[in-house]
C-alpha positions in Angstrom: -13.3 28.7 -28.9 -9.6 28.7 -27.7 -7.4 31.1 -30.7 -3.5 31.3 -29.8 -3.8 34.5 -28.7 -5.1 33.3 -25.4 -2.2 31.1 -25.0 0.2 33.3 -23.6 -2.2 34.0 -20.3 -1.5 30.4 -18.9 0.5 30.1 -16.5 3.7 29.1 -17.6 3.8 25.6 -15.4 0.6 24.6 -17.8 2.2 25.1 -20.6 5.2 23.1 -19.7 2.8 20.3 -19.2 0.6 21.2 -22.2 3.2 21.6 -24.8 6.1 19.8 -23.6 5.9 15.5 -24.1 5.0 13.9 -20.9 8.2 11.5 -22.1 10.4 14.7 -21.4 9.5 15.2 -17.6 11.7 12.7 -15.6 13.2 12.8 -12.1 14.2 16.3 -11.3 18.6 17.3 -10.7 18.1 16.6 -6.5 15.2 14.9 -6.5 12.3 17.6 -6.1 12.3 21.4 -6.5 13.2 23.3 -9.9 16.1 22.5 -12.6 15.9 20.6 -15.8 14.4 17.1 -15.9 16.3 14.1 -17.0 15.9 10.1 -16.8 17.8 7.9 -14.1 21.3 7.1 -14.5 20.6 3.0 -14.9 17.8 2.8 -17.2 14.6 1.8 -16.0 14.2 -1.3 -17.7 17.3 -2.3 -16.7 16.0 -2.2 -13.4 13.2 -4.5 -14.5 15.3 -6.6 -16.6 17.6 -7.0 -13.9 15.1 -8.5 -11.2 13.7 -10.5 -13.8 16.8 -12.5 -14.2 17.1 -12.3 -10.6 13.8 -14.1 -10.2 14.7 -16.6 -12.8 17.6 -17.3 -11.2 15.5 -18.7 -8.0 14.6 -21.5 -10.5 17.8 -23.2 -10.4 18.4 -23.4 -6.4 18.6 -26.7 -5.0 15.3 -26.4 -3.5 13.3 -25.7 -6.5 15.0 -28.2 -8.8 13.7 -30.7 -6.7 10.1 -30.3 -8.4 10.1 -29.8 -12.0 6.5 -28.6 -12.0 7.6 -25.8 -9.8 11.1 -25.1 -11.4 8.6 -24.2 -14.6 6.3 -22.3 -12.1 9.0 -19.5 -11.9 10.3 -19.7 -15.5 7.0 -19.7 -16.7 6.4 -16.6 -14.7 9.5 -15.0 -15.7 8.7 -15.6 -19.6 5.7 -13.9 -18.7 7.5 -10.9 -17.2 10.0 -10.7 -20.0 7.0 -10.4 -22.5 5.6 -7.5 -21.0 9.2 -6.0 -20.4 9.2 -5.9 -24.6 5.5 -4.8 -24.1 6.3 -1.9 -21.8 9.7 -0.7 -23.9 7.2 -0.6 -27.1 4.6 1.3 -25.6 7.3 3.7 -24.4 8.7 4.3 -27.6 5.7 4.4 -29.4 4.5 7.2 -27.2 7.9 8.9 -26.7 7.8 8.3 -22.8 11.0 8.0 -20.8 10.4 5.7 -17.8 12.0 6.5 -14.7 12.1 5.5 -10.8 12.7 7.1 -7.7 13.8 6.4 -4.4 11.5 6.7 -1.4 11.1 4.5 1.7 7.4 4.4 3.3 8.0 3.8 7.0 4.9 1.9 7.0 6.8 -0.9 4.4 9.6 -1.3 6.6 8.3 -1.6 10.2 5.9 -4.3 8.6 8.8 -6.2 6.9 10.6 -6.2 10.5 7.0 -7.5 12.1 7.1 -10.0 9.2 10.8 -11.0 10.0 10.3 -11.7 13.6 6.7 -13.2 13.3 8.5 -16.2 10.2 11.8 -16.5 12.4 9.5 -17.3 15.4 7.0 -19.4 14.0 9.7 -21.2 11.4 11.9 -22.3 14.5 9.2 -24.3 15.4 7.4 -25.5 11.9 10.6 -25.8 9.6 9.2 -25.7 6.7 8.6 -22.1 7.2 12.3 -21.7 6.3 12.4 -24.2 3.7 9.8 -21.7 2.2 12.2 -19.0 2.2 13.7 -19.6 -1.5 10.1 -19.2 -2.5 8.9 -15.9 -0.5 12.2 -14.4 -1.8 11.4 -15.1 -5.4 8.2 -13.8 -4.9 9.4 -10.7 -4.1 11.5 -10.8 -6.9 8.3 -11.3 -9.0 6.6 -8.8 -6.6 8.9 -6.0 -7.3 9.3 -6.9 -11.4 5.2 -6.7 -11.9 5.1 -3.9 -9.8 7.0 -1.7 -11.5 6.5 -3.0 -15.1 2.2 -2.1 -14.4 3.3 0.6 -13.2 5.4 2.1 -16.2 1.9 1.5 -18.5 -0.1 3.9 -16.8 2.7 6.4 -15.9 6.5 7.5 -15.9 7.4 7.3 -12.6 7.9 4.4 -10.1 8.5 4.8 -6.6 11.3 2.3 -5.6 10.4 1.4 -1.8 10.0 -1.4 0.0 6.1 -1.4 -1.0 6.0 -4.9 -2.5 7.2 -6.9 0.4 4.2 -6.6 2.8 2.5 -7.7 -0.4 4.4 -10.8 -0.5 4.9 -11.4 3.3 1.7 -10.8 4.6 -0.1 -13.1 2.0 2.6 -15.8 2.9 1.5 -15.6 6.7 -1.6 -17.2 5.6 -1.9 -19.1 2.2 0.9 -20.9 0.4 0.0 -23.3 -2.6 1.5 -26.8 -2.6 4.8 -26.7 -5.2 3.0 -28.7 -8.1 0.7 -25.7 -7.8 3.1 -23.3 -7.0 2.0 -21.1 -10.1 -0.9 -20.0 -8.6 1.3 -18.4 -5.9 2.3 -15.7 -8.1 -0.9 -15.6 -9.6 -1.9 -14.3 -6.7 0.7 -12.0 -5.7 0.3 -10.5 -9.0 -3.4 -10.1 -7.9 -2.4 -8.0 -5.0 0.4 -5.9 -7.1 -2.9 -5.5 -10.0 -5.8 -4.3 -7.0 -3.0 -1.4 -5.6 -2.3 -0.2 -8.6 -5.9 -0.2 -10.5 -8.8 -0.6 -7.7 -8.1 3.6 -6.4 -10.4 6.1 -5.0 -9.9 9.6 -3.5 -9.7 10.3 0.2 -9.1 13.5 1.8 -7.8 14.9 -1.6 -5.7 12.2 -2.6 -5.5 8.8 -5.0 -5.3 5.6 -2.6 -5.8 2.2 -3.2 -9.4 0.7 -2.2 -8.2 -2.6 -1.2 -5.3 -4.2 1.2 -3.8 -5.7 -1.2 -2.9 -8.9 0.3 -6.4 -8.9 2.0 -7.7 -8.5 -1.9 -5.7 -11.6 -3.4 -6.5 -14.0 -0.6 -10.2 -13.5 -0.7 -10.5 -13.5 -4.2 -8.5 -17.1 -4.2 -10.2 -18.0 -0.6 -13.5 -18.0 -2.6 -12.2 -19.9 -5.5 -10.8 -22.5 -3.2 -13.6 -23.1 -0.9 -15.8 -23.0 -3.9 -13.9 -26.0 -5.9 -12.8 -27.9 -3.0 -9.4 -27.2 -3.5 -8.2 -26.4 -0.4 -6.2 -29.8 -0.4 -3.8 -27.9 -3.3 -2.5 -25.7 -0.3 -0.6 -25.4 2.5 -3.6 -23.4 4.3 -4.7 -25.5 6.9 -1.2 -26.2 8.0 -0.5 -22.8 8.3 -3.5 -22.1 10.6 -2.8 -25.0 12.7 1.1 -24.4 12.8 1.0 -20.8 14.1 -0.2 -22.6 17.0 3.1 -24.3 18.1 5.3 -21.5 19.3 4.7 -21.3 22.8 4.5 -17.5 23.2 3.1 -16.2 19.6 0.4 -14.1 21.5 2.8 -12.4 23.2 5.1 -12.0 20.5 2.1 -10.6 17.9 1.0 -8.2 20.4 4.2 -6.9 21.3 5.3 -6.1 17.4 1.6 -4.5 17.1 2.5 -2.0 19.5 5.3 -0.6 17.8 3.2 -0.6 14.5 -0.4 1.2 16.6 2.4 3.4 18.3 3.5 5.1 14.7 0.2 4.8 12.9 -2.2 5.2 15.0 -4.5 2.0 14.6 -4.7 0.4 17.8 -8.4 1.5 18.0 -9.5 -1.2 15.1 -7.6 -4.2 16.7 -9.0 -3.4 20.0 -12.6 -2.9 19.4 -12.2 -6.4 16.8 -10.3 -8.0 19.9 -13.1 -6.9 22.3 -15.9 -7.8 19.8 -14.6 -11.3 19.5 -14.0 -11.9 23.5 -17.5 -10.3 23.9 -19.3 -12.8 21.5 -17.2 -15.9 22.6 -18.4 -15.4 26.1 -22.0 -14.8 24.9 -21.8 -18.1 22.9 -20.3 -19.9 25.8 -23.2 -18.8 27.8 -25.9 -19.7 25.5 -24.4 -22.9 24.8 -22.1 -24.2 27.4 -19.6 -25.1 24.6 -16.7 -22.8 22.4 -17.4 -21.1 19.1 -13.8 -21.3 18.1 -12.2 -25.0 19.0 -8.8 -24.7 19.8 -8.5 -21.1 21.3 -10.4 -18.6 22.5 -8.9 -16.2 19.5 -7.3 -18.6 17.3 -3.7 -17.4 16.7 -4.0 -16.8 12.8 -7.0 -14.5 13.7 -5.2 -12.9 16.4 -2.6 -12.3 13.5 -5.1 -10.9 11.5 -6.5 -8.6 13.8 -2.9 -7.4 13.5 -2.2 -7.0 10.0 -5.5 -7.5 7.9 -7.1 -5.0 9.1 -4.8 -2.3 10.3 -3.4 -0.8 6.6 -3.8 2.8 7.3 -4.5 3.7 3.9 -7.6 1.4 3.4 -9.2 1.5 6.9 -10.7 4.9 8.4 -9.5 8.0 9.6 -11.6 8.4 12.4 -12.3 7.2 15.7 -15.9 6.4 15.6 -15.1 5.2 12.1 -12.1 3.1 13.0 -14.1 1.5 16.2 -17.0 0.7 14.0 -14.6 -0.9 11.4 -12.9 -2.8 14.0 -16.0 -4.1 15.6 -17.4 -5.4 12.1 -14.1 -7.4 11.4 -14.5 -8.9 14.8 -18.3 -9.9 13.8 -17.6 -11.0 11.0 -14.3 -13.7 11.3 -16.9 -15.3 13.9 -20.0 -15.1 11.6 -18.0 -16.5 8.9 -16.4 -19.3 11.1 -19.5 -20.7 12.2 -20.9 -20.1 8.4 -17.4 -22.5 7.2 -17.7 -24.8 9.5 -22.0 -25.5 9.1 -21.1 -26.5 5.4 -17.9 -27.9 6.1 -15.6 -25.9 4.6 -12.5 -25.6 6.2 -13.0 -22.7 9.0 -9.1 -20.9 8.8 -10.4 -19.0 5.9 -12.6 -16.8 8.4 -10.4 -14.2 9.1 -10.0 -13.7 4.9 -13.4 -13.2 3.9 -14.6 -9.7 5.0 -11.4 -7.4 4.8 -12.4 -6.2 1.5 -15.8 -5.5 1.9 -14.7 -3.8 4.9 -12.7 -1.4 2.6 -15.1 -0.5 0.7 -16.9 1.3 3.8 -14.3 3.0 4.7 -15.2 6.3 3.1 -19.0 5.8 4.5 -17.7 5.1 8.2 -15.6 8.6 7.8 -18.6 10.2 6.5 -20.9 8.6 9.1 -18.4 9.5 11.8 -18.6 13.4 10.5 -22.0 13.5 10.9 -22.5 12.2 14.5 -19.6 14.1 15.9 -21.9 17.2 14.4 -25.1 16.1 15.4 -23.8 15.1 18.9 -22.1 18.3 19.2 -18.2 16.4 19.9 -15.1 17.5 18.6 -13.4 14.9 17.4 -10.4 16.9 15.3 -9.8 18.7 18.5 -8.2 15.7 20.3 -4.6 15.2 20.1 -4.2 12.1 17.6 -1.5 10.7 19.6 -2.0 11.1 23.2 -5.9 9.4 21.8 -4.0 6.8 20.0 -1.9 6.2 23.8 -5.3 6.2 25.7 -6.2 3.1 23.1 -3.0 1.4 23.6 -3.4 1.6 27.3 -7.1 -0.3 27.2 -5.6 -2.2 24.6 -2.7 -3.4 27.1 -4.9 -4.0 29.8 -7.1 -6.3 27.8 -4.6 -8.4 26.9 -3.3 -8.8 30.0 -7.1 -9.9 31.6 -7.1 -12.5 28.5 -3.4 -13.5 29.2 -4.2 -14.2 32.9 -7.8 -15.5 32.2 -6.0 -18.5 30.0 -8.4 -17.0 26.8 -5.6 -16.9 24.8 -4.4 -20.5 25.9 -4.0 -22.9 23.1 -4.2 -26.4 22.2 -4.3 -28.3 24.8 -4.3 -25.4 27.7 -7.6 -24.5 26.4 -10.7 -26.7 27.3 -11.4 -26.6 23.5 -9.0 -28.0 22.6 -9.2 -30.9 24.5 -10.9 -33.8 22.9 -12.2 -35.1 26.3 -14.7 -31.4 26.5 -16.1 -32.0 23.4 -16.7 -36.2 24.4 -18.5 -34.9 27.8 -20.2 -31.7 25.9 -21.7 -34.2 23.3 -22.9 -37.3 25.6 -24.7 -34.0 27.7 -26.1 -33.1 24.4 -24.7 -29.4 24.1 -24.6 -27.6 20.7 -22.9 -28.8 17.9 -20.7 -30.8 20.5 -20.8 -34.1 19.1 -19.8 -32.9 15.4 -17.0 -31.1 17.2 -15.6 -33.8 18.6 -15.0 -35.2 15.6 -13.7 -33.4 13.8 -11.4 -32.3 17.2 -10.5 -35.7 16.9 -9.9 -35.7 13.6 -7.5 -32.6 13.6 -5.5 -34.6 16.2 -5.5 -37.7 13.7 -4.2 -36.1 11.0 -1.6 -34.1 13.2 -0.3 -38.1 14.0 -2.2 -39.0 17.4 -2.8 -43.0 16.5 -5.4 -43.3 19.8 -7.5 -40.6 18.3 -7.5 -41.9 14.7 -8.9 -45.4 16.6 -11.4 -43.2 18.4 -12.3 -41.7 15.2 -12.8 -44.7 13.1 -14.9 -46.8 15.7 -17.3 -43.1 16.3 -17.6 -43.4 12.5 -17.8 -46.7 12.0 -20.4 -47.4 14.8 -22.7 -44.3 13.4 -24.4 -44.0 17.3 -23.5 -40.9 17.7 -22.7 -38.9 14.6 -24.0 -40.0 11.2 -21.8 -42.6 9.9 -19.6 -42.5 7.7 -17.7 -45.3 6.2 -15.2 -44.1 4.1 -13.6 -41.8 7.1 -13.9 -44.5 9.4 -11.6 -46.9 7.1 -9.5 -43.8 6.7 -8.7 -43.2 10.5 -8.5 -46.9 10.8 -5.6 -47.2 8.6 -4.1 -44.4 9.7 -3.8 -45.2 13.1 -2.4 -48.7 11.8 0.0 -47.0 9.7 1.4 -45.0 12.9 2.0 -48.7 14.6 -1.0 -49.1 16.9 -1.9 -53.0 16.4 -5.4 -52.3 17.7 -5.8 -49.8 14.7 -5.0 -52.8 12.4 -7.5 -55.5 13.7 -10.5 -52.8 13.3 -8.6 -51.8 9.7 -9.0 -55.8 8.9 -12.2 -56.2 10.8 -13.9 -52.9 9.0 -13.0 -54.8 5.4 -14.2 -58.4 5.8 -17.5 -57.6 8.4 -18.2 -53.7 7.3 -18.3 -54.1 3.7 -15.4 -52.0 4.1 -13.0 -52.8 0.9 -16.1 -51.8 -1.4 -15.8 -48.5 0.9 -12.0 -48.1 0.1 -12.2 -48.9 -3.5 -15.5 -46.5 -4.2 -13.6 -43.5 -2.4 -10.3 -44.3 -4.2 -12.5 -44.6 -7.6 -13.6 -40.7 -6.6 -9.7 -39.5 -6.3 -9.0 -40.3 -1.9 -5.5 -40.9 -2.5 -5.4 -42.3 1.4 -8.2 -44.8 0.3 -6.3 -45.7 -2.0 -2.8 -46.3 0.1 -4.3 -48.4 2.8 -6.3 -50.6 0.7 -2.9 -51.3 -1.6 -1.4 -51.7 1.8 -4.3 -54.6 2.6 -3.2 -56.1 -0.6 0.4 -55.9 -0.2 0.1 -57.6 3.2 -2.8 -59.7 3.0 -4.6 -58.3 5.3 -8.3 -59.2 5.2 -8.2 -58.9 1.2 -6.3 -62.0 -0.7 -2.5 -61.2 -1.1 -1.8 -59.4 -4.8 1.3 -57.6 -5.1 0.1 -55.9 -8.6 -3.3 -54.4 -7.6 -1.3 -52.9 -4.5 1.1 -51.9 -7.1 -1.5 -50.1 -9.2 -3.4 -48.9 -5.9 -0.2 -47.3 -4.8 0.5 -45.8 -8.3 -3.0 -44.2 -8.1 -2.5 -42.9 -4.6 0.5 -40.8 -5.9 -1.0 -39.7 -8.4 -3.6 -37.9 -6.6 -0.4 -36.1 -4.5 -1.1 -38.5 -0.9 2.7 -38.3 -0.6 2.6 -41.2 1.4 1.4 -43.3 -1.5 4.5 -42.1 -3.5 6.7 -43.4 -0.7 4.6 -46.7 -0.6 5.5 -46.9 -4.2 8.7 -46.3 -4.5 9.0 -49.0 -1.7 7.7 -51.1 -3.9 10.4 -50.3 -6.6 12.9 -50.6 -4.4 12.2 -54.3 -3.5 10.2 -55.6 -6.5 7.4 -55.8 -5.0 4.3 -56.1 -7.7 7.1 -55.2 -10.3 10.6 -55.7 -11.1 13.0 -53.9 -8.8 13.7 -50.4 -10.3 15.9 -48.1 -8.0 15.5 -45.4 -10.3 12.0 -45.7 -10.1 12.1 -45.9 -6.2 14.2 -42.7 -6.0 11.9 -40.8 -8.3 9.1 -41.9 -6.0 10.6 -41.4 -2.7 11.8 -37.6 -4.2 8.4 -37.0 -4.9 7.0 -38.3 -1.5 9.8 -36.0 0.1 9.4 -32.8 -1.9 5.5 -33.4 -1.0 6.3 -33.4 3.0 6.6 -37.0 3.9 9.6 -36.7 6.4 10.2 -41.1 6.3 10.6 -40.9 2.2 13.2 -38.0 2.8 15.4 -40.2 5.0 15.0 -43.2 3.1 16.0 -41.6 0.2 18.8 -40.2 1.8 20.2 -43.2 2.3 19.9 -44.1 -1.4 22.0 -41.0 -2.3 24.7 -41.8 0.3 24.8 -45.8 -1.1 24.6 -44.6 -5.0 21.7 -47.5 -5.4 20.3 -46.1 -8.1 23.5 -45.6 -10.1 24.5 -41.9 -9.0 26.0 -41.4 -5.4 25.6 -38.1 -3.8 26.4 -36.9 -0.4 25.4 -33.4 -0.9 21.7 -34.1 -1.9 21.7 -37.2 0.6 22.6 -34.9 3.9 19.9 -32.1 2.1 17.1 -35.0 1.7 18.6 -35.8 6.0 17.5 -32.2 6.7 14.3 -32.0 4.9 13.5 -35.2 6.8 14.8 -33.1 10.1 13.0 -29.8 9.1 9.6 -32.1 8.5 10.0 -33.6 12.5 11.5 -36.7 12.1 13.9 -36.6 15.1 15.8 -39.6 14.0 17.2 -37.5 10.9 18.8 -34.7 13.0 22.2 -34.2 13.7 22.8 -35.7 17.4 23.3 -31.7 18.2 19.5 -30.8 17.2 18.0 -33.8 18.9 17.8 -33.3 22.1 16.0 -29.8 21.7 13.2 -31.1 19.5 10.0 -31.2 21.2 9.1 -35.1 21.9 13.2 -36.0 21.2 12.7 -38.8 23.6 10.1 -40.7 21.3 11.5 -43.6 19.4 
């Protein structure tokens, strides 16, 4: 039993920490070393307070008034963070704590946020709506930074003041975005990754670490949830796979910024080894098959991106090299196991390179170990090589790789890769190859919805027909009236031919019944025109209606069309612009200009030059040529097309 006679043989260090309130130990005079402890000079919670306002703030910009749903996204979140701000300064007085911060820049935050930069400023000079995004990344960070060091203050004192939420933020952004009348979710899950650093921690060599990459963490957890509900339509996921696609040199770009970051931290074994892994089993599948695992590329860019940043956290992938090869090998296995798994069910197949990151970290410690124990039983010596000049050997192999898949045309895209071709998969299937024949469809149908009128035809008469894929009706009339809608008059005698000899307006009305806002858009347009249905203004009306409703933001433009001329209604230009904002906000580039030119008129009452020329450059940003300033034009790819 301890008496206080024994105290006075403890060091005296213990008893500082024994005896003296774990409120009174602070940030020391200079940082670390001896002297007397005392709090920051701003108060901590000023700190939090402060980028709590700042991320209000974002929810009166121009860009996020637009939406209402997601002006309340970010209040609502900031509410939220101003609760536990009053949670975290009672807790503190409570237990006589004095919360404090400190200073300190990991190298490994700020050469990814410079990868990050340069990967968005590429990418969003060819998408635009990457930088219309930026409001929204930026008050994620805000958010980021606020939960990050509020969760942190209710386990302990201090905070480290880096640069440690950005990654967070950036690196989820490279892959998953939610649509902005879902836009809460999005800090749902950053607030996931902030929560899995700070509370899912194990020790390695000695030392607390987090289990997870945390951005790797969030986006499975919500990959799962998405593919599970069907929800994938709520986000801007497949657009972001498909997007990455467009900048002309991304592959080089990616690999040449993953140098710098396998130069300092020593990771360039796991991206090879997944690299090689994947080249290894695409050429084996070829072989056995005569057709392409992965459709458009031979490593699809958002992979190749993955390969990159996914997988190459130093602090949640292993230490050594038999561990690290092994690690990178398994990624590689698994983004193609998982591909083919998506795509057999037909789930959407960009979520492959998000599903086994965190399983992965959880070997991590067993891959060490397992490394340990053959460099012992096979007598090697692996802590005798010199990290670095190892780490150069990799990047040399690494380099040479990419240059045999550069000048192979593996890493071609789109239409430079046989894959991506339509045409392959139309001679693979009538050969009868592998899967061919479902992979032209849906090739073709990834070309349809990317705006390609002759594929949507092609698409709707394979369905329609049912000869060689099982048909399928309510696609068919889809692509029909999608290809119509893009102004190919062929499209429109099969759209009018599929309705009164295909039984196809029970089709259109069953699938707009179960929620397909496009179903429900081209049969209103039928009734608005006549077209093989009996001409009713009102049930188009109501058809239209119910296609915004379910967020086809082409429907909303329909509608406020509609409004606008008194079609079905009386005219309403209040309702028009309301619908056409909506239709903008949601990405429909046509509703942006036409309401543009509503603002400039003043037809619904209010004239405004200001939002009309920002409506002109949303339109712009979205591709519509026509709404670009005469300077812009001519450098926008397909400028010449009317």
């Amino acid at each position: 039993m301890r008496t206080e006679a024994s105290t006075p043989t403890l060091e005296p260090e213990l008893v500082d920490r024994l005896v003296k309130p774990r409120a009174a130990r602070g940030v020391r005079n200079g940082g670390a070393g001896g002297g007397a402890l005392r709090p920051n000079r701003l108060p901590a919670l000023w700190v939090a307070s402060g980028f709590t306002l700042l991320f209000a703030a974002f929810s009166f910009l121009p860009r996020i008034t637009e939406n209402a749903a997601l002006a309340w996204s970010i209040r609502g979140a900031a509410l939220f963070l101003v609760a536990l701000i009053a949670a975290v300064a009672w807790q503190a007085r409570r237990a006589d704590r004095t919360l404090v911060y400190e200073f300190a820049a990991k190298s490994v935050h700020y050469v990814q946020l410079m990868m990050h930069i340069c990967v968005y400023s590429y990418w969003g000079w060819y998408w635009r709506p990457v930088y219309h995004e930026v409001p929204l990344i930026l008050s994620q960070i805000a958010f980021g930074y606020a939960l990050d060091m509020l969760v942190c203050w209710t386990r302990r004192e201090k905070w480290i003041f880096g640069f440690g939420p950005i990654p967070i933020v950036l690196s989820t952004n490279l892959f998953l975005w939610f649509r902005d009348d879902y836009y809460w979710l999005q800090f749902l899950l950053i607030a996931v990754g902030v929560l899995g650093k700070e509370f899912l921690k194990w020790k390695r060599e000695g030392k607390m670490v987090h289990i997870f990459n945390p951005s790797a963490l969030s986006l499975f957890l919500f990959s799962v949830a998405l593919i599970a509900t069907g929800a994938t339509g709520i986000t801007w996921g497949i657009d972001i796979a498909t997007t990455l696609h467009r900048p002309p040199h991304i592959y080089l770009e990616i690999f040449l910024l993953g140098l710098v970051v396998q130069g300092l931290f020593q990771v360039t074994l796991v991206t090879l080894s997944s690299a090689a892994t994947l080249v290894l089993m695409g050429l084996i599948y070829t072989q056995m098959t005569g057709v392409y695992h992965f459709v458009d590329a031979g490593i699809p860019v958002s992979v190749f991106l993955g390969l990159h940043l996914l997988v190459t956290d130093p602090a949640t992938s292993p230490k050594k090299y038999l561990g690290k090869f092994i690690f990178g090998v398994l990624y590689g296995v698994g983004v193609f196991a998982a591909f083919g798994a998506l795509t057999w069910f037909g789930a959407p197949g960009f979520y492959d390179k998000l599903l086994c990151v965190p399983i992965l970290n959880l070997c991590v410690r067993s891959l060490d170990r397992f490394s340990d124990r053959v460099s012992v039983r096979l007598g090697t010596v692996e802590w005798k090589w010199n990290p670095r000049i190892a780490n150069f050997a990799f990047m040399g192999v690494w380099i040479a790789l990419f240059i045999v898949l550069t000048g192979t045309s593996f890493l071609a895209k789109g239409k430079d890769f046989p894959g991506g071709r339509p045409q392959f998969w139309q001679q693979a299937c009538s050969e009868g190859k592998w899967k061919s024949c479902n992979v032209w469809t849906q090739a073709l149908n990834a070309r349809c919805e990317d705006g390609s009128r002759a594929d949507c035809l092609e698409l709707g008469n394979v369905l329609n027909v049912g000869k060689i894929v099982q048909r399928n009706a309510e696609v068919a009339g889809v692509s029909f009236g999608r290809a119509c809608d893009l102004g190919l008059p062929a499209a429109c005698t099969s759209l009018v031919s599929f309705v009164q000899n295909d039984g196809g307006k029970d089709v259109l009305e069953q699938s707009c019944g179960r929620g397909n806002g496009a179903s429900c858009f081209i049969l209103g347009s039928l009734y608005s025109e006549g077209a093989g249905v009996p001409k009713d203004d009102a049930n188009a009306l109501r058809l239209f209606e119910k296609s915004c409703d379910t967020n086809w933001w082409r429907g909303c433009g329909r509608l406020g069309q509609s409004y606008l001329v008194g079609q079905g209604t009386a005219p309403d230009p209040a309702s028009a612009v309301k619908n056409f904002d909506k239709a903008c906000t949601g990405g429909n580039a046509a509703s942006c200009a036409e309401v543009a030119l509503l603002y400039n008129r003043g037809v619904a009452g209010v004239q405004d030059h200001r939002t009309a020329l920002q409506r002109l450059r949303r339109a712009c940003d979205l591709g519509l040529v026509t709404a670009c300033p005469p300077e812009e034009r001519a450098a926008k790819p397909g400028a010449a097309t009317p």
